[in-house]
C-alpha positions in Angstrom: 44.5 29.8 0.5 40.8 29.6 -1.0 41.4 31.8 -3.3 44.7 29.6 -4.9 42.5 26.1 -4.6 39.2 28.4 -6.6 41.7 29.3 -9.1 43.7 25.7 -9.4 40.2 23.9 -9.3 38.7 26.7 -12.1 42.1 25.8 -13.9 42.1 22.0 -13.5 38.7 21.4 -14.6 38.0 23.7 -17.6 37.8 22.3 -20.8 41.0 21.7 -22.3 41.1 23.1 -26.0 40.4 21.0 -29.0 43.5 19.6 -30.6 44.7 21.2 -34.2 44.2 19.6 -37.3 47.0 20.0 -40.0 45.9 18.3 -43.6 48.9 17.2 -45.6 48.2 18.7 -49.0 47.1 15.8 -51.5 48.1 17.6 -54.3 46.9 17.1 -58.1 47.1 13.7 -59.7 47.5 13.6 -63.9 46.0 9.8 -64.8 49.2 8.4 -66.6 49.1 7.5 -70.7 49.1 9.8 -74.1 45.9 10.9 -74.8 44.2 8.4 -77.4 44.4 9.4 -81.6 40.4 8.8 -82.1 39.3 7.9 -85.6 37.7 11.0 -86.5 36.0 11.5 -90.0 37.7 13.4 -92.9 34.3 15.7 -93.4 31.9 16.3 -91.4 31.9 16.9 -87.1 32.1 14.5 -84.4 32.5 13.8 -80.9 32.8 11.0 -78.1 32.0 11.4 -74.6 31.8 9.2 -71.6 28.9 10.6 -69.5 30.1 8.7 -66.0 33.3 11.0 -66.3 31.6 14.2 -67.6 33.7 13.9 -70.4 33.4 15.0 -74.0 36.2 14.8 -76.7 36.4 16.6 -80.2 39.4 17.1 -83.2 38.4 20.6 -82.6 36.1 23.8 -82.1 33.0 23.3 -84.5 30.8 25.3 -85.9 26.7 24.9 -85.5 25.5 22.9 -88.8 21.7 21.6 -89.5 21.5 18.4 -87.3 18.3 17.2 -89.1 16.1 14.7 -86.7 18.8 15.0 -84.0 16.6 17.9 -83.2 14.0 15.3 -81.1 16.2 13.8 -78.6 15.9 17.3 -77.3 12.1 17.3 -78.2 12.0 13.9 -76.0 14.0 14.9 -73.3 11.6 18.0 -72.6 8.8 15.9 -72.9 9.8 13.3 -70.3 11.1 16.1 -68.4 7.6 17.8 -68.2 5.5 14.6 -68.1 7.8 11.8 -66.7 7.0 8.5 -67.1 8.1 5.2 -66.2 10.0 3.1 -68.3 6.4 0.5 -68.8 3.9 3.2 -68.6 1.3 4.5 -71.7 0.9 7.4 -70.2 -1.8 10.0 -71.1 -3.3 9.8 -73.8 -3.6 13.2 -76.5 -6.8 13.1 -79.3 -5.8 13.5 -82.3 -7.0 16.6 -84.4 -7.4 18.2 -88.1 -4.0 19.9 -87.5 -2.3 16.8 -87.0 -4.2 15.1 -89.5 -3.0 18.1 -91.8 0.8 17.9 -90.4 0.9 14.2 -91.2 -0.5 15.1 -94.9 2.2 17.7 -95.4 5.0 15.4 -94.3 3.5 12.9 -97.0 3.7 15.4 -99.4 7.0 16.6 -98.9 8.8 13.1 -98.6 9.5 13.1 -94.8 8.9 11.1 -92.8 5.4 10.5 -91.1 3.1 8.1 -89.1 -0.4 8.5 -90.2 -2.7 9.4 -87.7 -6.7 10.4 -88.4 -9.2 12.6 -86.3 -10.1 11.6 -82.9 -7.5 8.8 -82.7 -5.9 8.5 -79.0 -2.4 7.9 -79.0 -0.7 7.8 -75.7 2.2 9.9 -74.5 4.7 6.8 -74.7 3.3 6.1 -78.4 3.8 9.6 -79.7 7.7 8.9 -78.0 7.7 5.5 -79.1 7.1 7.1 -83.1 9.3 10.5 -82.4 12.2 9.0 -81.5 12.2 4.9 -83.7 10.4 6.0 -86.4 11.4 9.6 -86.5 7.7 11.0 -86.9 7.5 14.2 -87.8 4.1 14.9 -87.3 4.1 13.5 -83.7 7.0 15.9 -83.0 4.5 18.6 -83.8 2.2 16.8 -81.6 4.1 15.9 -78.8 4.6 20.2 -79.3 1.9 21.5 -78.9 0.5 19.6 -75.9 3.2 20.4 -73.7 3.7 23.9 -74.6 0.2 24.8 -76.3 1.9 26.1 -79.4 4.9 24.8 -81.5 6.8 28.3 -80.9 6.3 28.1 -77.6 8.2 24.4 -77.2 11.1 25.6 -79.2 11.5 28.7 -76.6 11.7 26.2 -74.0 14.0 24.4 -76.4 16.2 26.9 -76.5 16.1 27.7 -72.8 17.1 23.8 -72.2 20.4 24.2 -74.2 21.4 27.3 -72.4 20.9 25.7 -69.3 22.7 22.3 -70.3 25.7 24.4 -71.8 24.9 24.0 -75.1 26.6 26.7 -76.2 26.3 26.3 -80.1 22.7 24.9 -80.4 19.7 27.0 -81.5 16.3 25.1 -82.7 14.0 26.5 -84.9 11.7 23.6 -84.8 10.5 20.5 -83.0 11.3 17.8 -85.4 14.4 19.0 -87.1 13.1 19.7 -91.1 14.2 23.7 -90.8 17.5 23.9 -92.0 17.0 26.7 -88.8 17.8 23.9 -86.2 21.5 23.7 -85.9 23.9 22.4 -83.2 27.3 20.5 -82.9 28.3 16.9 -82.1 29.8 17.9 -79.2 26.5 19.7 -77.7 24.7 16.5 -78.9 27.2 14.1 -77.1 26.3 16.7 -73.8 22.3 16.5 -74.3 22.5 12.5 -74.8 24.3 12.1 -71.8 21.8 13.6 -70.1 18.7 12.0 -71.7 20.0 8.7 -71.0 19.8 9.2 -67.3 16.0 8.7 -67.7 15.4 5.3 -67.6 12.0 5.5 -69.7 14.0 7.9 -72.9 16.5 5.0 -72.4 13.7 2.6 -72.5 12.1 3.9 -75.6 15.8 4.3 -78.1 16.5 1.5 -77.2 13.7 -0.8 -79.0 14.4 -2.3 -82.8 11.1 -2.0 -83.7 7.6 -0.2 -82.6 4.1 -1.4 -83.1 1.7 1.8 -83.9 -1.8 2.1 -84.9 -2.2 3.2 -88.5 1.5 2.6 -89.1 1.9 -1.0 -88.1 5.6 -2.6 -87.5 7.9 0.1 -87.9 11.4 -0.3 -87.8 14.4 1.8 -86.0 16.7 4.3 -88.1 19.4 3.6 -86.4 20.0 0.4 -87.1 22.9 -1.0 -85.1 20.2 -0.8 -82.0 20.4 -3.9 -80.2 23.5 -5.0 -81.3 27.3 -4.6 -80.7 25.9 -3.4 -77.5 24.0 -0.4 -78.9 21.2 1.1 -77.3 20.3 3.9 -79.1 19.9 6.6 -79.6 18.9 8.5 -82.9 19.6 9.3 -86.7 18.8 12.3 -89.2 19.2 13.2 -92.4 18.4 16.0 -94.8 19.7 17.4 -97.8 21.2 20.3 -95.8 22.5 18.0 -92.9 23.3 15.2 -94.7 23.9 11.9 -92.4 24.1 12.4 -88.9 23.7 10.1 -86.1 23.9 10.1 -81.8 25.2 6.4 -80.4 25.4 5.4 -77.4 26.6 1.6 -76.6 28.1 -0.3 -73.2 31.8 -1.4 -73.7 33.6 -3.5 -71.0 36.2 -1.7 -69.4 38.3 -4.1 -67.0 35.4 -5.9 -65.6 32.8 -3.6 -66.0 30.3 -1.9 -68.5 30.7 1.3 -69.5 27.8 3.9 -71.7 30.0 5.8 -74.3 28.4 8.3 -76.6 29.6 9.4 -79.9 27.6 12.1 -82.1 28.4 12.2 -85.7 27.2 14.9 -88.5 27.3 15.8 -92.2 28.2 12.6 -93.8 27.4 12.2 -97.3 27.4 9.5 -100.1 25.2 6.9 -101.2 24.3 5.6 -97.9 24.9 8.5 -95.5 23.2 7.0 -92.5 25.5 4.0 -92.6 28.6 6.2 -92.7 27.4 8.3 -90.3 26.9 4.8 -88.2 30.5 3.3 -88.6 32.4 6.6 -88.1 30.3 6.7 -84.5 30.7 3.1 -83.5 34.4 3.5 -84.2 34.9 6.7 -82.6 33.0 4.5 -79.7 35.3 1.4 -79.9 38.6 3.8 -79.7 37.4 6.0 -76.7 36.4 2.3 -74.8 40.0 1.2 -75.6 40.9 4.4 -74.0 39.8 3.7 -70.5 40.7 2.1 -67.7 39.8 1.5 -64.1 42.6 3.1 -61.7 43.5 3.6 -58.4 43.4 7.3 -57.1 43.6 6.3 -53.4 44.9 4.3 -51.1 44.3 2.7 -47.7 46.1 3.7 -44.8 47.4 7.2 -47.0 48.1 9.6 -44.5 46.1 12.8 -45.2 46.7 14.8 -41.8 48.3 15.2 -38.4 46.3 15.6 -34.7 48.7 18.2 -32.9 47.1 19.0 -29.2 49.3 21.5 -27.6 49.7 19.7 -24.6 51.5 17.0 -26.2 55.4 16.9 -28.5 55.0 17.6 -32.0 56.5 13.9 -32.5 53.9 11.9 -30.6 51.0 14.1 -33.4 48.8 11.4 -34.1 48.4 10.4 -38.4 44.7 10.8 -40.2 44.7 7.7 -41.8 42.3 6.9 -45.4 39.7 3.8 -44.4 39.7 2.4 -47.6 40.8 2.1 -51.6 39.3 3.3 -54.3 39.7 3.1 -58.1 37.9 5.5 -60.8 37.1 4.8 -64.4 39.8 7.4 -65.9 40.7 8.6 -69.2 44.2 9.5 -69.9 45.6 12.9 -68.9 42.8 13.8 -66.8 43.6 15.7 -63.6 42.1 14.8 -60.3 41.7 16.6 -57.5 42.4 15.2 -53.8 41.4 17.6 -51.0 41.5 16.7 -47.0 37.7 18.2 -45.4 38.5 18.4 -41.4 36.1 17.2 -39.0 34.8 17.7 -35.3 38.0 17.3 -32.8 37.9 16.5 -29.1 40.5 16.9 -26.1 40.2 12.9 -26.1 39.1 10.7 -29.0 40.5 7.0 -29.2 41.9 5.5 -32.5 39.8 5.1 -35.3 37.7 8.1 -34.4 36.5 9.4 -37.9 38.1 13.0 -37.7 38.1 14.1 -41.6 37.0 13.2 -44.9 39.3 13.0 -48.4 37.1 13.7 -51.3 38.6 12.8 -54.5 36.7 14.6 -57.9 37.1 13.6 -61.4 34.5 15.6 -63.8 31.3 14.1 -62.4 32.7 11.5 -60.0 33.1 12.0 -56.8 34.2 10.4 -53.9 34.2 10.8 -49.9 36.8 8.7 -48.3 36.4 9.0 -44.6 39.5 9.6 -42.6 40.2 8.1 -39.2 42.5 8.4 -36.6 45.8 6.1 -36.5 46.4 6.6 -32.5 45.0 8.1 -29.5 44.8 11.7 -28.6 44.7 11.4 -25.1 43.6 14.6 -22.6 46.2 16.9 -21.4 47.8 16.5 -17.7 45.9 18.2 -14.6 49.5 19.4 -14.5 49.2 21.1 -18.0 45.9 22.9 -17.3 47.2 24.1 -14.3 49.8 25.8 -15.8 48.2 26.9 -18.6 
């Protein structure tokens, strides 16, 4: 008789097992609509992207061209990346020497384009951005160069090392500032690199200004010249004889109540004024992708995403996994999403509402975790059901 009541009591109070969770599959969700027909330019490459959706959109593959002064957003972005900055700060300030004296006296000679600078002038980190990136400064590329990397060989290795590791898969530079005909790349890698830049608030901060005040150049005006309008905040223009017009935009469109950053990239466009074609093919490219969008639902409250099933209880009474809220994602039109149910932590007893999973919806670069709750009680098994098993 002690022996049954050790083994009953051993029975009847050992922890009961934790209840199974069983995910119902979510499945796949294509975003509804025909894929937009963009305005793309008869010559020439191009592509749109929307950076909050990790998405970038070209007529086709492309092959690398020249990309001209294109070549110093990357020469920016490493900059900023090396020696940040906020968006108000000078920054450190770099002296001036004969060998940028000399590099501002061969851009003069040449025709490109140049802020002059003498010996022993200061010029502070956010100056020498200020002129690469407004202005298009040549010589402060070179600069800018050298003090981050200590040669101007070195800095295009680590330009070169930044593309691999953005995915840049058709970029190569051969310079800082763009005049070899060496530095080539595709819209669509310079849609990628622009999305990136922008997420620093000072490179946003610094394409984004109409005009720049700088020692020995005065009042200097922007390139790109539909900055500050239409919405436009940046971000640069090139041109050479090899590259013709090219251009990177990036402007805020409202898409159903809020404001979006779309960036179009836009190369080899000729005629009189190549810079303005280059402009207008990029703002409309910019226009059609906005028209594009939309806010949409992906999830709903109350969706059912799994089932509670302790084995002390019928498989009809299974408590439901219930989503805690909405939620709506800027989309573009036939893009998949992907719904998938993460279990967590389950107890013999847990009352409704217990969070017991999470539903994380991905789209590109969004993401979103949806906790999951239960819709009913899991309640402990009988003294009678441990006994017996």
């Amino acid at each position: 008789m002690v022996l049954v009541a050790v083994v009953v009591g051993m029975r009847v109070t050992r922890a009961a097992p934790a209840p199974v969770l069983v995910p119902i599959p979510q499945g796949r969700l294509v975003v509804a609509g025909a894929r937009p027909v963009l305005p793309w330019p008869a010559t020439g490459g191009a592509a749109v992207g929307v950076p909050e959706l990790g998405l970038v959109v070209q007529p086709s593959r492309q092959v690398p061209v020249p990309v001209a002064s294109l070549t110093k957003i990357m020469t920016a972005y490493l900059v900023l990346r090396d020696h940040p900055l906020t968006p108000t700060a000078a920054g450190p300030s770099l002296t001036m020497t004969a060998t940028d004296v000399a590099d501002a006296a061969g851009d003069a000679a040449h025709n490109d384009t140049m802020i002059p600078v003498v010996a022993g002038e200061r010029l502070t980190e956010r100056q020498l951005l200020d002129g690469l990136m407004v202005h298009s400064a040549n010589d402060f590329a070179d600069a800018l160069a050298r003090w981050d990397a200590g040669s101007i060989p070195a800095f295009v290795a680590k330009m070169n090392a930044a593309a691999a590791q953005l995915g840049m898969r058709s970029t190569h530079y051969a310079d800082a500032s763009g005049i070899s005909h060496g530095s080539v790349s595709t819209a669509a890698d310079q849609v990628r690199l622009a999305a990136v830049a922008m997420r620093s608030a000072t490179f946003a901060a610094v394409v984004d200004q109409r005009t720049i005040d700088v020692p020995l150049g005065g009042l200097l005006a922007n390139y790109v010249q539909a900055v500050g309008t239409d919405g436009v905040v940046g971000v640069k223009s090139g041109f050479t004889q090899a590259a013709l017009g090219c251009v990177v935009l990036a402007a805020y469109r409202p898409v159903d109540g809020r404001q979006v950053l779309v960036v179009a990239a836009v190369t080899g466009q000729g005629g009189f004024d190549a810079l303005g074609a280059a402009q207008q093919v990029g703002l409309g490219l910019i226009d059609a992708a906005a028209g594009a969008l939309r806010v949409a639902p992906v999830v709903a409250r109350d969706v059912v995403t799994a089932r509670v099933r302790p084995p002390w209880a019928a498989a009809a009474a299974d408590p439901v996994v219930l989503t805690t809220r909405s939620v709506s994602l800027l989309e573009w039109p036939g893009r998949t999403i992907v719904r998938s149910f993460v279990p967590g932590r389950l107890r013999p007893a847990m009352a409704a509402g217990t969070r017991v999973g999470t539903l994380e919806v991905t789209d590109g670069t969004q993401r979103v975790a949806v906790p999951a709750v239960l819709g009913g009680a899991v309640r402990p098994p009988s003294a009678l059901w441990r006994l017996l098993h």
